[in-house]
N, C-alpha and C positions, 0 to 999 in steps of 0.2 A: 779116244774117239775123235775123229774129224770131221768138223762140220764147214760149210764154204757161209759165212752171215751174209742173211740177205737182210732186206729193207725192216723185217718183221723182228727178226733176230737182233740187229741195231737199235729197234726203237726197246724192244721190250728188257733190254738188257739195260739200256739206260735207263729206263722207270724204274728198274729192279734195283740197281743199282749193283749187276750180277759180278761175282769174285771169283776168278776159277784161274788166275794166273799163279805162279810158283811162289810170289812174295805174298800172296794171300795163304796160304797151305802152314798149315801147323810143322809139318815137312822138313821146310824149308832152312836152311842153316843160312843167313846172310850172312856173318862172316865170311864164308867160304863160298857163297854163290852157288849155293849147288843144295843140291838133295840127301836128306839124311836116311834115303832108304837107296840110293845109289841111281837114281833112273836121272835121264839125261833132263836139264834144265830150257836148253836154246831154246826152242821152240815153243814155252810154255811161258819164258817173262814178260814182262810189262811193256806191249804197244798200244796205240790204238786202235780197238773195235770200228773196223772199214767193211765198208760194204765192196764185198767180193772177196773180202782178204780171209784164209783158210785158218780156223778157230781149231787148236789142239785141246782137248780135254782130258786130265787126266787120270785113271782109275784109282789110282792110289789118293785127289786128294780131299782135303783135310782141313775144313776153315780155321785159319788161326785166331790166336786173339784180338 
């Protein structure tokens, strides 16, 4: 799912302190940077949550430990 964070979406996700990038995902293989169920990584690792900037979410994940 793709969302565009507005002002509401930035503030609540910081209180929340919300996880949905790929190096959060149980998923995730960091040795190899990539996905252990095969779906594409780029667009789902670790930037900062910007206002206006286009939040990928993904269905497959899976909070790690």
């Amino acid at each position: 799912m793709k969302t565009v964070a507005d002002d509401l979406l930035v503030e609540e996700a910081a209180r929340a302190t919300l996880r949905f990038e790929c190096d959060d995902c149980a998923y995730f293989d960091p040795a190899r940077e990539a996905c252990s169920h095969g779906y594409p990584v780029a667009s789902h690792r670790p930037g900062a949550l910007a206002l206006g900037k286009v939040i990928v979410f993904c269905k497959e994940f899976e909070l790690g430990a």
